[in-house]
C-alpha positions in Angstrom: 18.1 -0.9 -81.3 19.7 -0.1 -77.9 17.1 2.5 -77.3 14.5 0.2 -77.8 15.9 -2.7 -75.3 16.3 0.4 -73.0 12.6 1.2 -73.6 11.1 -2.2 -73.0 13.6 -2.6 -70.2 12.0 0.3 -68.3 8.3 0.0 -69.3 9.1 -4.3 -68.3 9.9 -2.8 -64.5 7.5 -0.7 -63.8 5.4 -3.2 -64.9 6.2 -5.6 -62.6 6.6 -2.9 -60.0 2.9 -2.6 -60.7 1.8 -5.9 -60.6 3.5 -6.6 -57.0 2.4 -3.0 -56.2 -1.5 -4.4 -56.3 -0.5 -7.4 -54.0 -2.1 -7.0 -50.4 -0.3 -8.1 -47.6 -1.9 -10.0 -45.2 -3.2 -8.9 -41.4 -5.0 -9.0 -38.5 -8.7 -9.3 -39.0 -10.1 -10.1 -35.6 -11.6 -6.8 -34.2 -10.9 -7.8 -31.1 -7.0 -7.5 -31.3 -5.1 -4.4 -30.7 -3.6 -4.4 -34.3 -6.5 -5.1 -36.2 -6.2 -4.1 -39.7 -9.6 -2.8 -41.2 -8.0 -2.7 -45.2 -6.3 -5.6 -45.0 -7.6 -8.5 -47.0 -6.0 -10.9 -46.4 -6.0 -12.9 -42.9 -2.3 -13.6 -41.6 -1.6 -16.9 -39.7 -0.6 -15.7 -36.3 0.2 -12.0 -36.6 -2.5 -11.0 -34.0 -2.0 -9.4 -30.7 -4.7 -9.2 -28.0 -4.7 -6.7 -25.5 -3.0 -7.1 -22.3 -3.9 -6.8 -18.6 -1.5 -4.3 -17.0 -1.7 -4.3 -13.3 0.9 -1.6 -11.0 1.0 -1.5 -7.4 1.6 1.5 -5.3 2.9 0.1 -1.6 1.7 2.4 1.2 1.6 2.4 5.0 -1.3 4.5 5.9 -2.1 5.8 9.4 -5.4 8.0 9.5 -4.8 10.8 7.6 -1.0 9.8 7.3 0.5 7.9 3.9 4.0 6.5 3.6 5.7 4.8 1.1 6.3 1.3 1.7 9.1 -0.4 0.4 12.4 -3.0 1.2 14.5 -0.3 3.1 15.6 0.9 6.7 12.2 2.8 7.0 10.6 2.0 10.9 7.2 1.9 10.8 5.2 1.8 14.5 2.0 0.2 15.1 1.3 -1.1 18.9 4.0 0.1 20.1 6.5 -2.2 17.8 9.1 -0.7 15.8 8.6 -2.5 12.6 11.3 -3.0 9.6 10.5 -4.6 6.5 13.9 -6.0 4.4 11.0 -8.1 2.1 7.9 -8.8 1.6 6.8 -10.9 -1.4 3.1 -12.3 -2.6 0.8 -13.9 -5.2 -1.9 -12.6 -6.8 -3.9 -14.8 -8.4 -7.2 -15.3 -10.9 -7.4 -11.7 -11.8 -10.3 -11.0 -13.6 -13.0 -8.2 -14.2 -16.7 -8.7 -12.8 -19.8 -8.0 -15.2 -23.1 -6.6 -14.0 -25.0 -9.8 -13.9 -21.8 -11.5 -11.5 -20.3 -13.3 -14.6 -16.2 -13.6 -14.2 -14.3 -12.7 -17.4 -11.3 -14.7 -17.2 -8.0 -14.0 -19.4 -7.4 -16.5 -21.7 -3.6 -17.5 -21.1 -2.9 -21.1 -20.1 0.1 -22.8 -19.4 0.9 -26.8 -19.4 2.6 -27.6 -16.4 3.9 -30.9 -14.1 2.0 -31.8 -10.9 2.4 -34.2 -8.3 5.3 -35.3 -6.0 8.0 -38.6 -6.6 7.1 -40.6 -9.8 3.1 -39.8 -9.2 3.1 -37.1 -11.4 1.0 -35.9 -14.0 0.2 -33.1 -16.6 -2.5 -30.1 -16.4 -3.8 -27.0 -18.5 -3.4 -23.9 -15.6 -5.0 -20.9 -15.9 -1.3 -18.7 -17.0 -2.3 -15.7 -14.4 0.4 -15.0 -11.8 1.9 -12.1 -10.3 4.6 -12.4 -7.8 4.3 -9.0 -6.3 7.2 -7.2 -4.2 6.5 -4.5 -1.9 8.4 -1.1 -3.4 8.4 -2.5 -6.7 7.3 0.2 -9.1 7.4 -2.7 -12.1 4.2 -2.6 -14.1 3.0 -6.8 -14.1 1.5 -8.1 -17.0 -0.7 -11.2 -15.9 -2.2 -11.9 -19.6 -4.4 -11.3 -22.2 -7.9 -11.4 -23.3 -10.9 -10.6 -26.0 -13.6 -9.1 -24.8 -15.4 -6.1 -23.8 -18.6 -4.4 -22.4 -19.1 -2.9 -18.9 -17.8 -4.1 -15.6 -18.6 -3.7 -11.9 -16.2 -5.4 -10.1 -12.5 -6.8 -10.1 -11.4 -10.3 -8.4 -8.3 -11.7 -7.7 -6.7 -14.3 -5.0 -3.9 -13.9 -2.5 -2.5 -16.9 -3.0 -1.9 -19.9 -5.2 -5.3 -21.6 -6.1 -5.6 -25.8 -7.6 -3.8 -27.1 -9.5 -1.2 -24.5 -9.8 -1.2 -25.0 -5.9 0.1 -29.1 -6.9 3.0 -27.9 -9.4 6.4 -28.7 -9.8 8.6 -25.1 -10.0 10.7 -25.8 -12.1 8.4 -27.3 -14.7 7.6 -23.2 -15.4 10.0 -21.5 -17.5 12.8 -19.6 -15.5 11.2 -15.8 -15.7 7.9 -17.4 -14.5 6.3 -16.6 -11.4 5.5 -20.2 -9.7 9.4 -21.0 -11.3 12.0 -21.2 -8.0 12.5 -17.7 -6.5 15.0 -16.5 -4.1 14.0 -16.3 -1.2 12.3 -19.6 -1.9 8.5 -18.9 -2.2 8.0 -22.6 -2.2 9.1 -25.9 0.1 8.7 -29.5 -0.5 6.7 -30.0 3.1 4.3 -26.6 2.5 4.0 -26.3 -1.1 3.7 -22.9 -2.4 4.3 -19.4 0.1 1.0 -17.6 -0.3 2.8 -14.4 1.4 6.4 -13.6 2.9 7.0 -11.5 5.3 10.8 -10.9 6.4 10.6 -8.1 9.7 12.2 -7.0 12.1 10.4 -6.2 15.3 13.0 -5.3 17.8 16.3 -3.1 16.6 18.9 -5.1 18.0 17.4 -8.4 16.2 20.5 -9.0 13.5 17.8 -11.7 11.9 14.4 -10.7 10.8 11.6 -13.2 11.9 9.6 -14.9 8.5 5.8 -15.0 8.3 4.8 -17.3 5.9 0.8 -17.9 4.8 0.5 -21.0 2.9 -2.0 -23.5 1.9 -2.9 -23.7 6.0 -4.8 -20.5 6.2 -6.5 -20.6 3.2 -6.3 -18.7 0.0 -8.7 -15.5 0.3 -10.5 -13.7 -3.0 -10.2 -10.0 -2.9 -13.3 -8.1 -4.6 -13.4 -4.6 -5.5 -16.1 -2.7 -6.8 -15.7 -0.5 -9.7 -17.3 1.4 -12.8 -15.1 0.4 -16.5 -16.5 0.4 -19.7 -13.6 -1.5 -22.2 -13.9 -1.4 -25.5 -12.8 -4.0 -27.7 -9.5 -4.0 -29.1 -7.7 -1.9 -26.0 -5.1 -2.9 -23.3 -6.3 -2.1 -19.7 -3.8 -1.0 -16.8 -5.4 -1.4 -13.2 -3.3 0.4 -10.5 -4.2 -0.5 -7.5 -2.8 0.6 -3.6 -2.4 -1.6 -1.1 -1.9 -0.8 2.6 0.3 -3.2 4.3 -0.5 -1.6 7.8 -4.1 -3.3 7.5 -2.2 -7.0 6.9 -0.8 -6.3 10.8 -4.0 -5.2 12.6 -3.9 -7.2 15.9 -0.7 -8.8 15.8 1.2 -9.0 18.8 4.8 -9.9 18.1 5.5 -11.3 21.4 2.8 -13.4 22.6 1.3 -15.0 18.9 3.2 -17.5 16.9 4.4 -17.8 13.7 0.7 -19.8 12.8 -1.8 -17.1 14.5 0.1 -14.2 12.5 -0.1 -15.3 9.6 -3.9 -16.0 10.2 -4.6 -12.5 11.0 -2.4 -11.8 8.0 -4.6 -13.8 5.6 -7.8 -12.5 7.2 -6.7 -8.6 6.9 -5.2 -8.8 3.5 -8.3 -8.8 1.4 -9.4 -4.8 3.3 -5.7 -3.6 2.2 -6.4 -3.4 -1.1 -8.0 -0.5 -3.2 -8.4 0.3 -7.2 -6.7 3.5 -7.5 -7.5 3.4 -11.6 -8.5 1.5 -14.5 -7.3 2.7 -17.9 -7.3 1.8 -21.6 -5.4 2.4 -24.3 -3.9 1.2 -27.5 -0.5 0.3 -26.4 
């Protein structure tokens, strides 16, 4: 009698280790994710991930056939007979996005509800969620969003600067690791809104206080376009790294004679020429 409880005890288990053996778990059956599961049968509520837009920056001073790292340190750098030193420089990128053949924008598709408005006038928007706060020397790889698509592309877009309505909102309605969230230095005032740029420098070596740039909603937010040749397939993250030369944002400037206001014109107008795609690459994580 005991071997037979025994028997049907085992022959019971493995039948149920059969029966839950056959059961499919669910997954992610939009092609268009990066974890896509072909076999599965079974759709899972929110278990898909979409790729991601990486984008790197490498900071560079370049003087003909001269390149030098740029970065937040003691380094001089001359140009018009000023010695220059940069303790920070800090800016927004904006709207990036990847250009198609015909001149249609592919946007990524993260959005963010957010506060705008001043005093009790105050009201709430959907943003486009596409922000980088870059910082010269930074070697940190920004992630700006996500997307579903793919195909071929001849062109990449992005802002320097904060664009409407993200250009109306309240910081501290972003969460605390956002970009447009208060930052130290402050990239935003009550009387100018949000810093575009900031430029701490030091034009003169006995100055014990570097002199601020700021660009802000008075000289404009400029688009940056640069052409390039990506086919992305479905499915796969993309990381753009892309140079920028911060001797180009100074062309022109003379530190003694120009205010605060004509630099950061020139600033504005030279930034979009200091920037160049280095690469664009996929992959699957």
């Amino acid at each position: 009698m005991i071997k037979t409880r025994v028997l049907w005890g085992w022959i019971l288990f493995f039948g149920l280790g059969s029966l839950f053996g056959c059961e499919e778990d669910p997954g992610c059956l939009d092609v268009q994710a990066t974890n896509y599961q072909v076999d599965a049968e079974d759709p899972c509520g929110d278990c898909c991930e979409y790729p991601e837009l990486r984008v790197s920056l490498r900071h560079r001073w370049v003087r003909e056939d001269t390149t030098l790292a740029f970065g937040n340190d003691t380094t001089l750098f001359f140009l018009n007979g000023y010695s220059l030193q940069f303790p920070s420089v800090q800016y927004y990128l904006t709207n990036i996005r990847l250009v198609r053949a015909d001149g249609r924008e592919v946007m990524l598709d993260d959005e963010l509800d957010v506060t705008i408005g001043s005093g009790t006038d105050t009201s709430t928007v959907t943003i486009p969620d596409n922000v980088v706060l870059a910082e010269a020397g930074s070697f940190r790889t920004y992630v700006p969003g996500s997307y579903r698509y793919e195909g071929n592309f001849t062109e990449l877009r992005f802002e320097v600067g904060v664009t409407e309505p993200a250009l109306r909102a309240i910081p501290n309605a972003f969460p605390d690791n956002h970009p447009l969230a208060a930052q130290t230095p402050a990239m935003h005032s009550d009387a100018d809104g949000y810093t575009f740029s900031r430029i701490a420098v030091f034009t003169n070596p006995i100055d014990t206080l570097p002199r601020v740039i700021k660009t802000t909603e008075t000289q404009s937010v400029q688009t940056v376009s640069l052409p390039i040749v990506f086919t992305l397939d479905r499915g796969f993250n993309t990381s753009i790294s892309l140079a920028v030369n911060y001797r180009a944002w100074f062309s022109g400037v003379d530190w003694d004679s120009q205010s605060d206001a004509e630099i950061a014109g020139l600033i504005v107008g030279n930034q979009p020429s200091s920037f160049s795609v280095i690469s664009i690459t996929s992959s699957l994580n």
